[in-house]
N, C-alpha and C positions, 0 to 999 in steps of 0.2 A: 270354313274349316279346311284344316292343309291336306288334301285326300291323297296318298301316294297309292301304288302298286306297281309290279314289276313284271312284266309282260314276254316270254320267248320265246324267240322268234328265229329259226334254222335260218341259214345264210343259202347261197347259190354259190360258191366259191373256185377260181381256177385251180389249175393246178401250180400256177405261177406265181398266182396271189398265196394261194394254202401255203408255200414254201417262204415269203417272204411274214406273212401270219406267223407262221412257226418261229422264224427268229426272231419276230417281236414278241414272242413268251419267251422266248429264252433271255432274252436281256433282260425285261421285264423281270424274270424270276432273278436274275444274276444282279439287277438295281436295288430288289426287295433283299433277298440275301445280305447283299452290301453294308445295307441301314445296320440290318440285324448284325452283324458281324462286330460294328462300331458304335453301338447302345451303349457295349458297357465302360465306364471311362477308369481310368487308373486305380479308383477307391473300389472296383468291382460293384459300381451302383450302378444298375441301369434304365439307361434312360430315356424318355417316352414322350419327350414333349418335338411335337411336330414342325417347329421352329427351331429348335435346339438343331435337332438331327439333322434339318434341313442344310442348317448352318456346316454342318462337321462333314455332311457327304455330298453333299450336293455336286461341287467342282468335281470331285472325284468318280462322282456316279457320270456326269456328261464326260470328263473325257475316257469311260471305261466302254457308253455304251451311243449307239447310234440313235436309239429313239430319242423324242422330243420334251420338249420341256416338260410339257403337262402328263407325259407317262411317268416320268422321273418323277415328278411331285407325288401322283397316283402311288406308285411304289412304295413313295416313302408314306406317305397315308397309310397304308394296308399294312407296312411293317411297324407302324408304330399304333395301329390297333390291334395285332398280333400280340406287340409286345406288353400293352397293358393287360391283355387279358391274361398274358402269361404271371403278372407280379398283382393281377386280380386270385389266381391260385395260389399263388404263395402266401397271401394275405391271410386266406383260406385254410393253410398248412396241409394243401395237393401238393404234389407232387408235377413239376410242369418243364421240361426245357424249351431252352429258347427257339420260337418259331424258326421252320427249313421250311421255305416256298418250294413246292416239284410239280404240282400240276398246271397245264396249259392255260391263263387266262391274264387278261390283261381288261383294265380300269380305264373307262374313254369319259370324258366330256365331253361340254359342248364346243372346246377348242382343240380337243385332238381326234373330235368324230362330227362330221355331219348327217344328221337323222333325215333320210327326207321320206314320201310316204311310200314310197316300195321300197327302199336299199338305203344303205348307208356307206359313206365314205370313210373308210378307217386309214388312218397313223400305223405308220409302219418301219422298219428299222431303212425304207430306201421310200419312201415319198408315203404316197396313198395307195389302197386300191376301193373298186366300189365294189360290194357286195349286194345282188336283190336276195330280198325277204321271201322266200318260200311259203307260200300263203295258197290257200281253198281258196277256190272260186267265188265264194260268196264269204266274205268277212262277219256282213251282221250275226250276234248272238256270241261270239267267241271272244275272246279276251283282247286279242288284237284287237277287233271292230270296235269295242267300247271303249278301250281306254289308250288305241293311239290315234288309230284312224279315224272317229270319230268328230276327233278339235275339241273335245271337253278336257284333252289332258295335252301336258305337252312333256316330249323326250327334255330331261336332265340330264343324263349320263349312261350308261350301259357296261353290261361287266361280257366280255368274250369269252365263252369256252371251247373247249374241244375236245368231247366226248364219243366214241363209240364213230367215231372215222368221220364225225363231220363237226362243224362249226353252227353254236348256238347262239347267239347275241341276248343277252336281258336287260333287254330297255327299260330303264326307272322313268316313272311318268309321274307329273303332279298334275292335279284339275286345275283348269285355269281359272282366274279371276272371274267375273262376271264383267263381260265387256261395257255393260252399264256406269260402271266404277269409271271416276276420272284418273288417267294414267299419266303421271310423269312422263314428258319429253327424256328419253334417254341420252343423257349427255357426256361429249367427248371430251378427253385432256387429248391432245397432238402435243407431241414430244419430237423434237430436231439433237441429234446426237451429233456432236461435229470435234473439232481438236483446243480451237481456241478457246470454245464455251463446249465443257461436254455436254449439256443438255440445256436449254430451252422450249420453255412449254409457249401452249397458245395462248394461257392468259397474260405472259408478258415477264414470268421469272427467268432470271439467268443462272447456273451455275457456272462458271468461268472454270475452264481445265488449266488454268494455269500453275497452279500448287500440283496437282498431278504429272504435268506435263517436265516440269521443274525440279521434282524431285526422280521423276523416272531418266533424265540426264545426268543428275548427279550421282544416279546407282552405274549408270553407264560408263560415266567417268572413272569412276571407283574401278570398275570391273576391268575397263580397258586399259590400266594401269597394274592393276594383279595380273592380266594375262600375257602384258610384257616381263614381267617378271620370271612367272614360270614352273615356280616351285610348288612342290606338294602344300607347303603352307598356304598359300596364296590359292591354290585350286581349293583347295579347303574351305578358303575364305569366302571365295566368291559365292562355295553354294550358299554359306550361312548368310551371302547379301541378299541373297536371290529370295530366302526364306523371310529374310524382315521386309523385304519389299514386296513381295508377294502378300505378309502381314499386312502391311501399311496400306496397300492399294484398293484389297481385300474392304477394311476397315472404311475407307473412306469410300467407296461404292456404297458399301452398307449403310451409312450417313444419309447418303445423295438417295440412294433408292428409299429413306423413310420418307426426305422430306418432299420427294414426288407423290409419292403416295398421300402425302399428309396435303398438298398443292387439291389433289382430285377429290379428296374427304370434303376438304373445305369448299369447292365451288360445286359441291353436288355431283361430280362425275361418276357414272357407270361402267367406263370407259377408257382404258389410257391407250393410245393408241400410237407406237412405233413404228419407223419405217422398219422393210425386210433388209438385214442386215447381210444379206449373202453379197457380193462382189465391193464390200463397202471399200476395201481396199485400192480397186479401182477407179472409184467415183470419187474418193481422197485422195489425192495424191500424198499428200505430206501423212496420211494417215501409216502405221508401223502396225508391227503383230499384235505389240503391245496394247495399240488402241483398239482392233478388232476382240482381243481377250476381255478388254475392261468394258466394251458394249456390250459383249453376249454375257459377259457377269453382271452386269448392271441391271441388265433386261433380267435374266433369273431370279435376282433378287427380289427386283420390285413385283413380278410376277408371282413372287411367293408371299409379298406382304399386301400387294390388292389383292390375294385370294384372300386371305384372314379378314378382310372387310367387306367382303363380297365384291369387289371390283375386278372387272373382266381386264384381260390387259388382251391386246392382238396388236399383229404388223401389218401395214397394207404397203404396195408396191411402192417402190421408191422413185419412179420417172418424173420427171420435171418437178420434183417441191421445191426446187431452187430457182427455175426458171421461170414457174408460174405466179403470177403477181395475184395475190389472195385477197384484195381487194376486186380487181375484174375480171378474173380470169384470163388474161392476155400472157400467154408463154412463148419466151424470147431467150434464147443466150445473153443479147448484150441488158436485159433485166440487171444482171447482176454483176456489175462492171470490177467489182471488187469484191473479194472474199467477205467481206463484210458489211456491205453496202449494198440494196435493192432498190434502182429507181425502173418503174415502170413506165415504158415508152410509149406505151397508150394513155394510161388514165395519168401518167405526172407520181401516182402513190410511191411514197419516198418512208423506209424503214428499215430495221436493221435485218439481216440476210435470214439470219438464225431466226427470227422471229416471225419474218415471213415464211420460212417453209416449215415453223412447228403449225401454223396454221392449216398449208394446206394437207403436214399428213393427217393435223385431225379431222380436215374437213373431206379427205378420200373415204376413210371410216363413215363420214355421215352421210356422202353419197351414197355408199353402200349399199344404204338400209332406206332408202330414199322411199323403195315400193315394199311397203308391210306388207304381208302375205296377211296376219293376223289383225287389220285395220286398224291399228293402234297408233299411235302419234307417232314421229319419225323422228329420228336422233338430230341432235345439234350439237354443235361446236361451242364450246367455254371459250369465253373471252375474257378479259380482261377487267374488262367493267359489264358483263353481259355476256348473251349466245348468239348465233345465228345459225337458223334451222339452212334446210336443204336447199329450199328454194329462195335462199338469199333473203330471208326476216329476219332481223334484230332486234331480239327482247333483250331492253337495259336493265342492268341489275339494280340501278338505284336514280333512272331518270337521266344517268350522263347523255353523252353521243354517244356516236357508234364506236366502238372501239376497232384503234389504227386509220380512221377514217376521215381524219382531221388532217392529215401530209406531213407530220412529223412523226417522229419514230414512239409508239407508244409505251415502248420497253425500256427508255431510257430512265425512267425513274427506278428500275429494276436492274440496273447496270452496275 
């Protein structure tokens, strides 16, 4: 049985953190607002569905506000449960206007919060801070002691308040499994975002950015020909290009983010796992503003369609996945002699660039989790034809070899 309860728990908080806390309810309330403001569409129907809205605010809630992804999502969750309940009274023929978010609180998972057993790490509109739990001396018998500290339950999520001059956290807890039960290896998708192919995963698909890349030229061309021009017409022009390309671009991310997510459905993943996108402009050279906007919307995207199937999405660092050869570990510059060529100057493994490092970001992710605190199996990496766990085992999915392990590039049937 699914046993939930909801356990809370006073924080310990600065006065540095409490001021950085307070502007993450204020966007947070100014994110949830947002939704609500844009519910009702042109026929005055409004509307409620969590992927709808998603779709209509989302760009607009990230560049309005600094918090993270997963608050922005949060946000729009709580205003779009606000808002059924509100056309729940009208049903009714109550009397009800549309939800105004004003008090302090903010909506954390387990990827905008980490729970650990005295404090937690909170998401913030400028990084993190850590908060300890304000707890009696002796836990057993109190709510806390049974259902978090104990290990019969585990934190899900937790709601922030701020009442009567201090900070309350309420941790949602579920009981866990019965460690007796056999548990699924948790497994990863590794996703390589790059120019020539925008994404490559680690089992071995390509999307090829060349239609994006192609078309973002020829609006270029267009543009750079209206603004030798000059005229009001033509400034006119360019923003309506600016808006079908911004359509277009939009459009074909949303495509690319189902059929990744649809990639992780299908080989069992738990998991999709990007690198951190901060300095990517640097680590690209050919990469443009353009391709840093269509990464951080790509990753939104897909982030909001692995949650609707229960799939985690996170980034892990981004250092050597291009120089590290993902068959032995051996990290070298000259690995990768060419943008799109990877031969390893240790083991000879010879494979496509893009393919080798969606590996290794999914296999940073697996590292990760390498020591279960909770004794449970340890994540592995999807492959191609098969996984491989942490410690370097390969379970085939249907008896082949190893996949990529054979000296020719495994992705090429995927090209």
């Amino acid at each position: 049985m699914d046993v939930r309860r909801t356990v809370p728990v006073k924080l310990d908080v600065s006065d540095a953190d409490a001021e950085l806390l307070h502007n993450t309810f204020a966007e947070f309330r100014d994110a949830a607002n947002y939704v609500v403001s844009h519910a009702r569409d042109d026929s005055g129907n409004i509307e409620t569905s969590k992927q709808r809205l998603h779709e209509r605010t989302y760009t607009e809630v990230r560049d309005r506000t600094s918090i993270q992804a997963n608050l922005v999502q949060a946000a729009r969750s709580r205003a779009a449960d606000a808002l059924k309940g509100v056309l729940a009274r009208w049903s009714n023929g109550d009397y009800a206007s549309l939800p105004t978010f004003t008090a302090d609180f903010a909506e954390y998972d387990k990827r905008s919060a980490t729970f650990h057993e005295d404090y937690a790490s909170l998401s913030t509109v400028d990084g993190r801070v850590e908060a300890e739990y304000v707890l009696p001396p002796e836990t057993d018998g109190t709510p806390f002691g049974e259902y978090v500290a104990s290990g019969d339950y585990s934190v899900k999520g937790a709601t922030l308040h701020h009442r009567d001059g201090a900070f309350y956290l309420h941790l949602r807890t579920t009981a866990e499994v019965d460690d007796t039960e056999p548990v699924e290896h948790p497994t990863v998708l590794g996703v390589d975002l790059g120019i020539e192919n925008v994404a490559v995963t680690s089992t071995g698909t390509f999307w090829s950015g060349g239609l994006l890349n192609h078309r973002r030229e020829q609006y270029e061309q267009v543009r750079g020909g209206l603004q030798q021009i000059g005229t009001e017409s033509a400034h006119n022009t360019i923003e309506s290009i600016g808006d079908r390309e911004s359509r277009w671009a939009e459009d074909f991310l949303h495509n690319l983010s189902k059929e990744l997510v649809a990639e992780a459905v299908e080989h069992g993943c738990s998991t999709i796992a990007f690198e951190r996108l901060n300095g990517i402009r640097e680590r690209m050279p050919r990469a443009k503003k353009f391709h840093t906007w269509a990464f951080n919307q790509l990753y939104g995207y897909v982030e909001y369609k692995a949650e609707a199937v229960g799939i985690d999405v996170t980034k892990v660092p981004p250092q050597y996945t291009s120089q590290r050869c993902s068959r032995c570990g051996h990290t070298a510059r000259d690995n990768r002699p060419t943008q799109a060529d990877f031969s390893c100057q240790k083991c000879g493994y010879e494979v496509h660039a893009d393919y080798n490092a969606a590996k290794n970001v999914g296999f940073k992710h697996v590292r990760s989790g390498q020591k279960s605190p909770s004794g449970r199996a340890n994540r592995q990496l999807a492959l191609k034809q098969g996984a491989l766990s942490a410690n370097g085992e390969f379970s085939p999915a249907t008896g082949e070899s190893r996949d990529g392990q054979s000296g020719s590039s495994p992705a090429s049937s995927a090209l």
